[in-house]
N, C-alpha and C positions, 0 to 999 in steps of 0.2 A: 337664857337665850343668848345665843351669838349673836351678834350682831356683826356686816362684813364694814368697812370702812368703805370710803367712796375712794375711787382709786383715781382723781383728779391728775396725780400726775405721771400718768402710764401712758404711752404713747403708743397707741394702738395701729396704727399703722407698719409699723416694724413689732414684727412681735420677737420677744428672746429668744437668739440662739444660745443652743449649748454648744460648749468647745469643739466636738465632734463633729455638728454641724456646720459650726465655722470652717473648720478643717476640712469637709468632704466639699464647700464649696470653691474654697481656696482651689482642692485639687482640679474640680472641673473646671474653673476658669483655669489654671496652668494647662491642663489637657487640649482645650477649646485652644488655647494662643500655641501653643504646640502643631496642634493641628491645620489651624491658619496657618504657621510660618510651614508646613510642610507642602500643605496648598498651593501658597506663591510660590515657591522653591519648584514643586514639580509642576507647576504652568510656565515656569521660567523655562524652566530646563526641555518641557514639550515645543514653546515655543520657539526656541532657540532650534530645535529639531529641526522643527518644519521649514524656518528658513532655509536653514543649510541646506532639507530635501530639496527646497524652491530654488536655491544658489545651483546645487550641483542640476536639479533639471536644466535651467536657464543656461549652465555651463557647457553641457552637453548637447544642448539643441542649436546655439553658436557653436561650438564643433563643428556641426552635422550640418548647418548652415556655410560655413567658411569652407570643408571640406566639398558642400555642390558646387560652391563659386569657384572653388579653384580647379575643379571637376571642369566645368565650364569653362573657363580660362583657358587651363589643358587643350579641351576639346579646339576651340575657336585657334588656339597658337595653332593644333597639328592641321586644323584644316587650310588654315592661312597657307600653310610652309606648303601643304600637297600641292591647294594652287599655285605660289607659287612655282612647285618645280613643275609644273602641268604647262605652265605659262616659258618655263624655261626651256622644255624639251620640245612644246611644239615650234618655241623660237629657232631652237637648233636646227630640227628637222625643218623648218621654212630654209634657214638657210643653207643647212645641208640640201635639201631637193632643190633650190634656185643655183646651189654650184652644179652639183652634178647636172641640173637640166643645162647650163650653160657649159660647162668642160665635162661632160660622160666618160671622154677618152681619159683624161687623168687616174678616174678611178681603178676603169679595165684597164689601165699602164698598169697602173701599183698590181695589182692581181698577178695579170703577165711577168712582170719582173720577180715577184717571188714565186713562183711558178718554177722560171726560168733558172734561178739560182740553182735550185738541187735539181733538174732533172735532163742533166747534158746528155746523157745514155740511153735516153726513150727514143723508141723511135718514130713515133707519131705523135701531135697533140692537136686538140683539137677545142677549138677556142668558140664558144656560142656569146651570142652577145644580140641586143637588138638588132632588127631589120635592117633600120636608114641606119647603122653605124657598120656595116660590116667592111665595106670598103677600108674605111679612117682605120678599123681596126685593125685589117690586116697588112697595113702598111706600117701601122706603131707597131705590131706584135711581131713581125718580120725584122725591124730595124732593132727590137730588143734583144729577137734571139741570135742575130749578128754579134752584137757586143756581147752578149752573153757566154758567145761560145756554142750553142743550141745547132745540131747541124740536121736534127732529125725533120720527118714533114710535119709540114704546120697548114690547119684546116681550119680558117672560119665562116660557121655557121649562121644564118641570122633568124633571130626565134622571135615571132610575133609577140609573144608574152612578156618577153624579159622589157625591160626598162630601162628608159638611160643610164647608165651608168652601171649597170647590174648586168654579168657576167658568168659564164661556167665555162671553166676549162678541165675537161678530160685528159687523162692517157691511159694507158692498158690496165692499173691496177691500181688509180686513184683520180683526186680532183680535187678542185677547189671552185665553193660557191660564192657568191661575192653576193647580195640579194639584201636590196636597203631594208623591204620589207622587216628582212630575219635580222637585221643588223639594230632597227627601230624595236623592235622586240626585244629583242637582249638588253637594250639600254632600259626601256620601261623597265626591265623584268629585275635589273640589278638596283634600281632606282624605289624600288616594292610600289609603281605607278600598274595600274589598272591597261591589260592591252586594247586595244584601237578598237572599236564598232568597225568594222566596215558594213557598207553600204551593200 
C-alpha cells in the first residue's frame, strides 16, 4: 500500500507555476502597462485637442467680438462727422441766407458782372430778380454795364418767386441762373449729405 505523505509544507494558496505560465503572465502584465501608457498618452493627446479646439473657438469669437465693436465704433465715428458737417452746412447756409437777406444786391452784382464780361455784342439782356429789388437792381446793373463797356438794352424784370439774392439773366441764346436753392443743393450733393425736406 502507498501511502501519500502529509504535505505540511505546501503552500496552498499560491499554487505552482510552470515556466510557461510564468512567462504568458509576465507577458499580460507587459501588455496591460503597455496599454495604460497608450491610454494616458492618447487622453493626453485628446485633451490637449480639445483645448486648442476651446483656444481657437474663444479665439475666433474675440475676433467676431472686436471686429462688432470696431463695426460700431466705425458706425458711431461716421455718424458723428455726418452731424457734424449737417451742423456745418446748415451753419453756412444761416449765414449765407442772413448775408444775402442783408446785401441781395452783391450777389445779383457778381452774376451781372460775369454776365457782362463776355457779352458786349448782345443786344439785349434781360435781368429778373425779386419784386422789392428791381429798382436797386437796375441801377447796379446799368452802372456795371457802363464800366463794362455793355452798350446794348438792359431789362429788369421783377419775379415774385425768386428770392433775395437769386437772379436770371437772359439774352438771345443763353443765361445764367444764380438760385441759392440749386446752389444749397450742389453743396449737400458734393458733400454726399441727404437733400433738404421742404415743407
Amino acid at each position: 500500500m502507498n501511502a501519500r505523505r502529509f504535505l505540511f509544507d505546501t503552500d496552498f494558496r499560491r499554487p505552482e507555476q510552470s515556466g510557461a505560465a510564468v512567462q504568458a503572465a509576465a507577458e499580460i502584465a507587459e501588455a496591460a502597462e503597455q496599454a495604460h501608457a497608450r491610454g494616458v498618452q492618447e487622453g493626453r493627446a485628446q485633451a490637449e485637442a480639445q483645448a486648442q479646439a476651446r483656444m481657437a473657438d474663444a479665439i475666433t469669437r474675440l475676433g467676431l467680438a472686436a471686429a462688432g465693436l470696431l463695426a460700431q465704433a466705425d458706425a458711431r465715428d461716421a455718424e458723428r462727422e455726418a452731424q457734424a458737417v449737417e451742423v456745418a452746412v446748415m451753419l453756412a447756409r444761416r449765414i449765407a441766407g442772413d448775408a444775402l437777406d442783408a446785401k441781395p444786391l452783391a450777389a445779383i452784382g457778381e452774376a451781372a458782372r460775369s454776365a457782362l464780361q463776355h457779352l458786349r455784342g448782345v443786344p439785349h439782356l434781360v435781368v429778373r430778380v425779386g419784386d422789392a429789388l428791381v429798382d436797386e437792381t437796375e441801377a447796379l446793373v446799368k452802372s456795371l454795364a457802363r464800366e463794362r463797356g455793355y452798350e446794348g438794352r438792359l431789362v429788369v424784370l421783377g419775379e415774385p418767386d425768386l428770392m433775395p439774392g437769386d437772379a436770371r439773366i437772359e439774352w438771345a441764346d443763353g443765361g445764367i441762373v444764380r438760385d441759392r436753392s440749386r446752389i444749397e443743393a450742389a453743396v449737400r450733393d458734393a458733400l454726399g449729405l441727404a437733400p433738404l425736406q421742404t415743407a
